[in-house]
PDB file with one MODEL, atoms N, CA, C and O in Angstrom:
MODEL        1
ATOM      1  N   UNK A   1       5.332   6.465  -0.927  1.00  0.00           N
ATOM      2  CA  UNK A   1       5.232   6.941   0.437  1.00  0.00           C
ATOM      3  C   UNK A   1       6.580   7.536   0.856  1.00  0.00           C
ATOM      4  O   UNK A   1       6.616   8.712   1.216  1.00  0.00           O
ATOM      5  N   UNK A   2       7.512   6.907   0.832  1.00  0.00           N
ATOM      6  CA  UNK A   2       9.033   7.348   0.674  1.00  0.00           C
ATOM      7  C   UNK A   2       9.634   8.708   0.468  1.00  0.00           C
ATOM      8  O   UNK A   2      10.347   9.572   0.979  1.00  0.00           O
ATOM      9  N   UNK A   3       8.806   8.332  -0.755  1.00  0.00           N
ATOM     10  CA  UNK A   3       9.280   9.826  -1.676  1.00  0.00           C
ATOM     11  C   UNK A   3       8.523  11.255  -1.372  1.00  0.00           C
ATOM     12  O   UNK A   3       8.919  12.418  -1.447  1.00  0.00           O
ATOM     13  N   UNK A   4       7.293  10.684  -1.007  1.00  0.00           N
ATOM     14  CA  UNK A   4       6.343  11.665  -0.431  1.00  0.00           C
ATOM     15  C   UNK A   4       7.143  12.739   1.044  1.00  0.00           C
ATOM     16  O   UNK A   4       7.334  13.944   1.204  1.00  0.00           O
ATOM     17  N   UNK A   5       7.458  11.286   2.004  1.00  0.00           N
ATOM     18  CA  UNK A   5       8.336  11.827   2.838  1.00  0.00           C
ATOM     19  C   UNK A   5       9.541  12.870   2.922  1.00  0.00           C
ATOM     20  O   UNK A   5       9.939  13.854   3.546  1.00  0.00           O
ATOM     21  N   UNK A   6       9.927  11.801   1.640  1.00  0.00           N
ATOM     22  CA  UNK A   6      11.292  12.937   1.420  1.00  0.00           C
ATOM     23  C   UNK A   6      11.404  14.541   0.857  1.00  0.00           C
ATOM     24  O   UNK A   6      12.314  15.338   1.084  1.00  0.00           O
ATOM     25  N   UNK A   7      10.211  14.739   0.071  1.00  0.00           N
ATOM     26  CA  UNK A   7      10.004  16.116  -0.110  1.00  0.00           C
ATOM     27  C   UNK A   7       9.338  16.329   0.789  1.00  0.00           C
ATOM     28  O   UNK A   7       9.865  17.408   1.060  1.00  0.00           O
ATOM     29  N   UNK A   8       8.535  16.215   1.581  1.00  0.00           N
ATOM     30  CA  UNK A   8       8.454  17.190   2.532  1.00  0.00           C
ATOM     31  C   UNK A   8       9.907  16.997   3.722  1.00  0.00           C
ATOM     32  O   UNK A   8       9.214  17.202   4.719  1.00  0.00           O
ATOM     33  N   UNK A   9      10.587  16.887   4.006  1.00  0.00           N
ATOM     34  CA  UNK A   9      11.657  16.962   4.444  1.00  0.00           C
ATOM     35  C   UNK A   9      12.435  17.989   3.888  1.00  0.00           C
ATOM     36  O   UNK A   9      13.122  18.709   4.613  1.00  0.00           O
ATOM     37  N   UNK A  10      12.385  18.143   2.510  1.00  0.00           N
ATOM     38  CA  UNK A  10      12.745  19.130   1.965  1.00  0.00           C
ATOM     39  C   UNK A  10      11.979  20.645   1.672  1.00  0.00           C
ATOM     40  O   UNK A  10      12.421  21.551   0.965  1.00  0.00           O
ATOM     41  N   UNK A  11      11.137  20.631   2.176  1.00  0.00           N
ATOM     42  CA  UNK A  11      10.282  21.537   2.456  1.00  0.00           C
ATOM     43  C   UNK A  11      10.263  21.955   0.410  1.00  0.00           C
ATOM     44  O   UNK A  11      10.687  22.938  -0.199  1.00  0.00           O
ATOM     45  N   UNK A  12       9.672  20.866  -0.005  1.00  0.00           N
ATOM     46  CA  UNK A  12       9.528  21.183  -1.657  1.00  0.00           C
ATOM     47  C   UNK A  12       7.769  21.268  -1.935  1.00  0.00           C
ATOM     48  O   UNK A  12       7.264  21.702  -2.971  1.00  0.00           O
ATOM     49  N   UNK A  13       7.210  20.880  -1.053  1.00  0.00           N
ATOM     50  CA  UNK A  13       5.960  21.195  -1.187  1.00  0.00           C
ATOM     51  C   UNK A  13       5.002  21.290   0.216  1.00  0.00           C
ATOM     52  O   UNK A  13       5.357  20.961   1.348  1.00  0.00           O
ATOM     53  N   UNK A  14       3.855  21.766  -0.141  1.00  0.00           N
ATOM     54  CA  UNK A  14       3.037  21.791   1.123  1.00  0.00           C
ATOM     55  C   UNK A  14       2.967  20.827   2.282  1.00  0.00           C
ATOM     56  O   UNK A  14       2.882  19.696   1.803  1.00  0.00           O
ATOM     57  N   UNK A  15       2.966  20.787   3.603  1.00  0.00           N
ATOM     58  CA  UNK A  15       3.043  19.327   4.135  1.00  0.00           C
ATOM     59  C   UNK A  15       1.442  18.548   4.202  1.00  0.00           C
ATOM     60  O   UNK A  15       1.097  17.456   4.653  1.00  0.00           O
ATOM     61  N   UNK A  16       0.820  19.451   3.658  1.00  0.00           N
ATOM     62  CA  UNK A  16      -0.777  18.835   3.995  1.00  0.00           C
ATOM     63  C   UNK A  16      -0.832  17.501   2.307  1.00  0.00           C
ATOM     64  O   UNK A  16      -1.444  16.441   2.182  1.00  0.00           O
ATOM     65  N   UNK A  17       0.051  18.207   1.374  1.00  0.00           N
ATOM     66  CA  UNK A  17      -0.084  17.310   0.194  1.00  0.00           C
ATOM     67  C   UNK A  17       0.918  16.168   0.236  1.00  0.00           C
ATOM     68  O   UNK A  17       0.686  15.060  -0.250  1.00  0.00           O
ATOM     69  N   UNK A  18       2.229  16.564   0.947  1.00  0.00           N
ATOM     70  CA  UNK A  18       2.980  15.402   1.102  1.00  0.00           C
ATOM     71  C   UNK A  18       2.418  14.546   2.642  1.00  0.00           C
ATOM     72  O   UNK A  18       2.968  13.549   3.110  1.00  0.00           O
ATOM     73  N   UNK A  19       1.511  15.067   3.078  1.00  0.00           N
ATOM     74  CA  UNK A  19       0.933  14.048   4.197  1.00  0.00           C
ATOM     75  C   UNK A  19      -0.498  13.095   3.570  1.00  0.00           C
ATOM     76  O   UNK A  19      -0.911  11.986   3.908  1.00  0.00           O
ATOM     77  N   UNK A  20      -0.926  13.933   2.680  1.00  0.00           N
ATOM     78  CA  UNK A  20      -1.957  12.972   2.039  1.00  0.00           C
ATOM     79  C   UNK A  20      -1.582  12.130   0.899  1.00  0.00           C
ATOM     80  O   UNK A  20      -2.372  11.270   0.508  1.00  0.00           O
ATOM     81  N   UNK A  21      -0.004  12.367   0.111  1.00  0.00           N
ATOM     82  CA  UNK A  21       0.129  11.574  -0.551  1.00  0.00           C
ATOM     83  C   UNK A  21       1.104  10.200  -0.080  1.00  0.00           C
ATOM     84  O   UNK A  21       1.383   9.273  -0.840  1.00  0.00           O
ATOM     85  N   UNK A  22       1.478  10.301   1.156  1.00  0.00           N
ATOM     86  CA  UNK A  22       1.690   9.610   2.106  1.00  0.00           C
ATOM     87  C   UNK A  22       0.994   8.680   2.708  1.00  0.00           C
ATOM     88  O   UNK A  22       1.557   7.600   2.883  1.00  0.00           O
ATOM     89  N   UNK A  23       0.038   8.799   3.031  1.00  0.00           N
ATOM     90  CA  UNK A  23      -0.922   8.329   3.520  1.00  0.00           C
ATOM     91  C   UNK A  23      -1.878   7.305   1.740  1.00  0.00           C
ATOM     92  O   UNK A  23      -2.307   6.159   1.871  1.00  0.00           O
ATOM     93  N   UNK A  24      -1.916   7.592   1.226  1.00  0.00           N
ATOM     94  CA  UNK A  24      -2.285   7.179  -0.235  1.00  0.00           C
ATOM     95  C   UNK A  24      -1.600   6.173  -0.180  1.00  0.00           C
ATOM     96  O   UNK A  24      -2.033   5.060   0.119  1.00  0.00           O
ATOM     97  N   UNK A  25       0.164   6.588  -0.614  1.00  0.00           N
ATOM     98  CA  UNK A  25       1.058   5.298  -0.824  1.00  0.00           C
ATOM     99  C   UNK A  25       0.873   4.394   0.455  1.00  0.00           C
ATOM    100  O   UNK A  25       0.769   3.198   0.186  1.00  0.00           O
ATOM    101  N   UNK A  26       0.819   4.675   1.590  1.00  0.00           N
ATOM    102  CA  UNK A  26       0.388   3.491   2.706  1.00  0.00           C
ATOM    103  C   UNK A  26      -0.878   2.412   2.379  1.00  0.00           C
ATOM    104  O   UNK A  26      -0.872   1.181   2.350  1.00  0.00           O
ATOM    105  N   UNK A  27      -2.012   3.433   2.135  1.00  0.00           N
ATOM    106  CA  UNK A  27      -3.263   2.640   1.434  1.00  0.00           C
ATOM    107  C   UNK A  27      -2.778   1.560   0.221  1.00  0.00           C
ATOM    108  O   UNK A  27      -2.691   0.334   0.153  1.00  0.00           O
ATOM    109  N   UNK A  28      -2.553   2.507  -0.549  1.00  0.00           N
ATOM    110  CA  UNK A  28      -1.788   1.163  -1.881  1.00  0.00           C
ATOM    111  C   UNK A  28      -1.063  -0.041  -1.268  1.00  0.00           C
ATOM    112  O   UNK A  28      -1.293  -1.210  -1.580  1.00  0.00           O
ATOM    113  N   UNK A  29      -0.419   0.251  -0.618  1.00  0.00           N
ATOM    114  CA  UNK A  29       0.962  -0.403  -0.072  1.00  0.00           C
ATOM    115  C   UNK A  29      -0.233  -1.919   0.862  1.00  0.00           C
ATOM    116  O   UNK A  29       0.004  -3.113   0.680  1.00  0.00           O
ATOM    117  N   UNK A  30      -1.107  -1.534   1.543  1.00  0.00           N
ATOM    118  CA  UNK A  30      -2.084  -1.794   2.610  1.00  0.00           C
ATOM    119  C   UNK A  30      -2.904  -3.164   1.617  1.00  0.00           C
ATOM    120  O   UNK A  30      -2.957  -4.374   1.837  1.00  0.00           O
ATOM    121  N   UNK A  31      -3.511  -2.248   0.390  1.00  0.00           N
ATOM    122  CA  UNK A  31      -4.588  -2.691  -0.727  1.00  0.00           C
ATOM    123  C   UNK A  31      -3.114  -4.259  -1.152  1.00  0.00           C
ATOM    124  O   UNK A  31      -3.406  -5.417  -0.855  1.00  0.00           O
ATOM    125  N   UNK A  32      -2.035  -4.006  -1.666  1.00  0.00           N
ATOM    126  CA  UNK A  32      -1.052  -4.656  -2.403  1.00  0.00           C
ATOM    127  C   UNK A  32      -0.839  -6.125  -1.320  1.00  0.00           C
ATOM    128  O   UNK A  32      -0.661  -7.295  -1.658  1.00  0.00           O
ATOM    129  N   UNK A  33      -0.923  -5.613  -0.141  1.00  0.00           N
ATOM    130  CA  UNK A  33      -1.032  -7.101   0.698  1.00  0.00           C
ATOM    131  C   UNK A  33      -1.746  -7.782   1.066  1.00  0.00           C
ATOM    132  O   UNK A  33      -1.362  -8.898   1.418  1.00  0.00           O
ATOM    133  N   UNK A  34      -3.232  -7.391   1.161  1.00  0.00           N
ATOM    134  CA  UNK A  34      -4.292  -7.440   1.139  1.00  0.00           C
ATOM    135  C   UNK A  34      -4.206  -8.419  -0.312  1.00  0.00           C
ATOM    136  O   UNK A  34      -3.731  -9.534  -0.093  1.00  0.00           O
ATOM    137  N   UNK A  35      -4.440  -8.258  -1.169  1.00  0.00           N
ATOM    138  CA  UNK A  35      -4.344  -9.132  -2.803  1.00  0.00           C
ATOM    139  C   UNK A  35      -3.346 -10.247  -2.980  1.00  0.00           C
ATOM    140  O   UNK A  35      -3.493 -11.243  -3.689  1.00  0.00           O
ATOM    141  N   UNK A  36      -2.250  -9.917  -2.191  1.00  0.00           N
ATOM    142  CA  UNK A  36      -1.226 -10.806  -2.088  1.00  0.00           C
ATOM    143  C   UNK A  36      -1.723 -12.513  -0.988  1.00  0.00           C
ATOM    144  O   UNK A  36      -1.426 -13.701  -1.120  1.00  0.00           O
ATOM    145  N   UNK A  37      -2.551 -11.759  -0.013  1.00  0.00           N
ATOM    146  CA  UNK A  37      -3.007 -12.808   0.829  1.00  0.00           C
ATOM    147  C   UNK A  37      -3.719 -13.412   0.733  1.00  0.00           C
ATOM    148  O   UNK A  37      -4.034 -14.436   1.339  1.00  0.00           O
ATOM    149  N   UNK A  38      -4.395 -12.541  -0.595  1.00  0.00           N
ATOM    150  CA  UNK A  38      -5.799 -13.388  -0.938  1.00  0.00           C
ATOM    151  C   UNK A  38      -4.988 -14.875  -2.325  1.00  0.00           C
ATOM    152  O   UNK A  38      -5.266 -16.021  -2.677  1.00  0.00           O
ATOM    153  N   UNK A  39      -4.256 -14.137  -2.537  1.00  0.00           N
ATOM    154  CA  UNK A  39      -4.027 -15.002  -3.942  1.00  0.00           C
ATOM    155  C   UNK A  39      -2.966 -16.308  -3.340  1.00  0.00           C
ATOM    156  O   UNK A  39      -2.822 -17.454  -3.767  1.00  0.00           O
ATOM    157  N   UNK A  40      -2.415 -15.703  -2.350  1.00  0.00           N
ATOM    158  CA  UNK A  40      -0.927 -16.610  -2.123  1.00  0.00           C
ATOM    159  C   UNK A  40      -1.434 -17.476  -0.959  1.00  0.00           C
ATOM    160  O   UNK A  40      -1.076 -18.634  -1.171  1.00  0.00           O
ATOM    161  N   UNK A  41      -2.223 -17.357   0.345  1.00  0.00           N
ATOM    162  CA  UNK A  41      -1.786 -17.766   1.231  1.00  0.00           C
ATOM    163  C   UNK A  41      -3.273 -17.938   2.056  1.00  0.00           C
ATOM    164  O   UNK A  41      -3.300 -18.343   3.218  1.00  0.00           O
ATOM    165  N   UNK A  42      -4.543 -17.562   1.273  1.00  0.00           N
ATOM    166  CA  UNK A  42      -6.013 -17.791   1.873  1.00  0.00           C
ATOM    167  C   UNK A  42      -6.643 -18.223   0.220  1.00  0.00           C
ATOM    168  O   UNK A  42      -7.579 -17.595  -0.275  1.00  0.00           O
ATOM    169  N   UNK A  43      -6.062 -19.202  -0.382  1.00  0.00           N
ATOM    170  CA  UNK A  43      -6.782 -19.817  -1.468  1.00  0.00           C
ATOM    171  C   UNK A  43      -7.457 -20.567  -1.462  1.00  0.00           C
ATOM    172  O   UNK A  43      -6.738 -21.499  -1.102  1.00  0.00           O
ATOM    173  N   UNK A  44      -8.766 -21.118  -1.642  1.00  0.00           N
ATOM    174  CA  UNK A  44      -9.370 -22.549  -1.456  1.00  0.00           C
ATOM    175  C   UNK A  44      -9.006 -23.654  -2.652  1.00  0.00           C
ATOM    176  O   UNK A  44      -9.350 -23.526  -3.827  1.00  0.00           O
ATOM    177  N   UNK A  45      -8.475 -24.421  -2.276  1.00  0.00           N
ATOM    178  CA  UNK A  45      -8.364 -25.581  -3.179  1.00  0.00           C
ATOM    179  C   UNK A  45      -9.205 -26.108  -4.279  1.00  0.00           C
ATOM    180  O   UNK A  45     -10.045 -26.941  -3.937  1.00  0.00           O
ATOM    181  N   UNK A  46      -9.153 -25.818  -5.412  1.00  0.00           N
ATOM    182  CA  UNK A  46      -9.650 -26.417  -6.346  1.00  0.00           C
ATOM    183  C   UNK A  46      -9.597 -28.058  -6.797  1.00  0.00           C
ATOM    184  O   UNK A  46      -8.673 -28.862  -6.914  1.00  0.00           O
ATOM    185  N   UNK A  47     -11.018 -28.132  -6.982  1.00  0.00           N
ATOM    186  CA  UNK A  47     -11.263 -29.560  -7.425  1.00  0.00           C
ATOM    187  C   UNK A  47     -12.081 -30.461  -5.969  1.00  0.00           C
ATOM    188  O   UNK A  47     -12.320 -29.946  -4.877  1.00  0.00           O
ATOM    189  N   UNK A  48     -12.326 -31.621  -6.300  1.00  0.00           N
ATOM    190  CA  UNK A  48     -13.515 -32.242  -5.033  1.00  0.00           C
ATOM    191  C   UNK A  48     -12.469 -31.661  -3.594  1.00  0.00           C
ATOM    192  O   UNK A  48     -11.553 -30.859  -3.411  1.00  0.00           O
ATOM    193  N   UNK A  49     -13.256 -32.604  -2.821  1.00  0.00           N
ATOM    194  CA  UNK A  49     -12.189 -33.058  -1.656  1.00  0.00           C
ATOM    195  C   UNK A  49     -11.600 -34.352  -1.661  1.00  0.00           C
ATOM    196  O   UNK A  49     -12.364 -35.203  -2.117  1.00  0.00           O
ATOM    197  N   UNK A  50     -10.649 -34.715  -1.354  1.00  0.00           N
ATOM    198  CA  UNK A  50      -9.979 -36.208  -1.484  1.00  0.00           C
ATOM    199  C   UNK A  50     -10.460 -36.693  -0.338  1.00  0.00           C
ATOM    200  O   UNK A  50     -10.201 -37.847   0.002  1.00  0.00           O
TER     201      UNK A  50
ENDMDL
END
């Protein structure tokens, strides 16, 4: 997303492609915490109940 930014800042490519590949790396970025919350911090406990 970063990097996306930064060329278009530099006017190195179209802004419609550095705005959609922008928007992509946000999604990833979005998807990556999303997986993180599932695994780290909304787990159900394995095994009976005590």
């Amino acid at each position: 997303m970063a990097l996306a930014l930064f060329i278009s800042s530099l006017n190195l490519a179209p802004q419609l492609v550095t705005t959609a590949a922008a928007i992509a790396g946000f999604v990833l970025l979005m998807y990556g915490v999303h997986l993180g919350w599932l695994v780290f911090y909304d787990s159900d406990p394995d095994g009976p109940p005590s």
